[in-house]
C-alpha positions as CSV (number, residue, x, y, z in Angstrom):
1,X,0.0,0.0,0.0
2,X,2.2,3.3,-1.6
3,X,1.6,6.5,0.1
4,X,0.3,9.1,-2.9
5,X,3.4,11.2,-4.0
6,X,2.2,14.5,-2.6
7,X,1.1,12.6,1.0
8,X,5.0,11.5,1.0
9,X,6.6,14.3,0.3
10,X,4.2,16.8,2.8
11,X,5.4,14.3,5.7
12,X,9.1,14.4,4.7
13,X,8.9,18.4,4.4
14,X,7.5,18.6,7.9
15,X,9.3,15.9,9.6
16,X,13.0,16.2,7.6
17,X,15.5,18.0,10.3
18,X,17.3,19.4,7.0
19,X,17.2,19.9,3.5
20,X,16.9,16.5,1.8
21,X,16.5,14.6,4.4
22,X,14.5,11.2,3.6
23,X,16.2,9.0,5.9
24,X,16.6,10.0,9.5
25,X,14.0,8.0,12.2
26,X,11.8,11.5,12.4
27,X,10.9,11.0,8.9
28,X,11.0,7.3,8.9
29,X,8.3,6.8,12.1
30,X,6.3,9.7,10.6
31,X,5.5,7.7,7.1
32,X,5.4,4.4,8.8
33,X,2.6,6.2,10.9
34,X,1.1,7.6,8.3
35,X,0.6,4.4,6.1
36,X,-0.9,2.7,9.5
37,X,-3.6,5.0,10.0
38,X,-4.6,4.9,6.5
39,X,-4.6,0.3,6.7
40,X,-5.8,0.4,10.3
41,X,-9.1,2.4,8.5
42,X,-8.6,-0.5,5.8
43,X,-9.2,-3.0,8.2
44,X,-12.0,-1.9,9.8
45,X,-13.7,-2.3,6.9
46,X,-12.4,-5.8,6.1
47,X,-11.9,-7.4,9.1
48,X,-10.9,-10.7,7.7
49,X,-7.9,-9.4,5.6
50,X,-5.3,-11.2,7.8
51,X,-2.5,-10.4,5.0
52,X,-2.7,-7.0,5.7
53,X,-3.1,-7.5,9.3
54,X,0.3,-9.1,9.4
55,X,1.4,-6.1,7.4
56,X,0.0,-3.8,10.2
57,X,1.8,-5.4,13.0
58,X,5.3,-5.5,10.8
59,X,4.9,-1.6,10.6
60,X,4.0,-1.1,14.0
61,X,7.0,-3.0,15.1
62,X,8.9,-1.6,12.5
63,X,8.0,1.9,13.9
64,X,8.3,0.9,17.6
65,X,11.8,0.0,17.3
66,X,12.7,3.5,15.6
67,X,11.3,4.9,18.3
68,X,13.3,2.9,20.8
69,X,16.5,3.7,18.7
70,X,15.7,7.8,18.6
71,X,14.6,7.6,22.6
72,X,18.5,5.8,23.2
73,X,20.5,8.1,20.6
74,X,18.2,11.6,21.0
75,X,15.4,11.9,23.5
76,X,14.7,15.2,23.1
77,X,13.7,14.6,19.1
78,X,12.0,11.6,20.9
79,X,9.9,13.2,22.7
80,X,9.3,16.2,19.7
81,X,8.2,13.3,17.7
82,X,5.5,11.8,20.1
83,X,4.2,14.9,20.7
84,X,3.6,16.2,16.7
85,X,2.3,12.9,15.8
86,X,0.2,12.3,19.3
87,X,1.5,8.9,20.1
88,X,1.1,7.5,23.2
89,X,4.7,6.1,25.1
């Protein structure tokens, strides 16, 4: 499931800490929460699409070990990133 072109490139201008940036955890955990929000409203309309569902819990893990990795190397962009994208940790 691609993120539209403009969806991805909004995120990465918000979330990139400089010019260019595609790769760094902020803007990494910020598309990976973007795509589960849009299959988590996927699955609640097809609740027995248990392929995606794996897919879901890949990208949650996926995410929750960036965020572990950011919290260890930089908790203060840690905690900037909870707070703009209203996790809960």
């Amino acid at each position: 499931m691609a993120l539209p072109l403009d969806d991805k490139k909004k995120i990465i201008g918000e979330f990139a800490t400089k010019q260019g940036d595609t790769g760094s955890p902020e803007v990494q955990i910020a598309l990976l929460s973007h795509k589960i929000d849009k299959l988590v409203g996927h699955l609640k309309g097809n609740p027995k699409d248990n392929h995606s569902r794996r897919g879901l819990l890949g990208m949650i893990s996926k995410r929750r070990r960036l965020l572990t990795y950011l919290s260890g190397k930089a908790n203060d962009r840690y905690k900037e990133i909870i707070k703009k994208l209203e996790l809960s940790k």
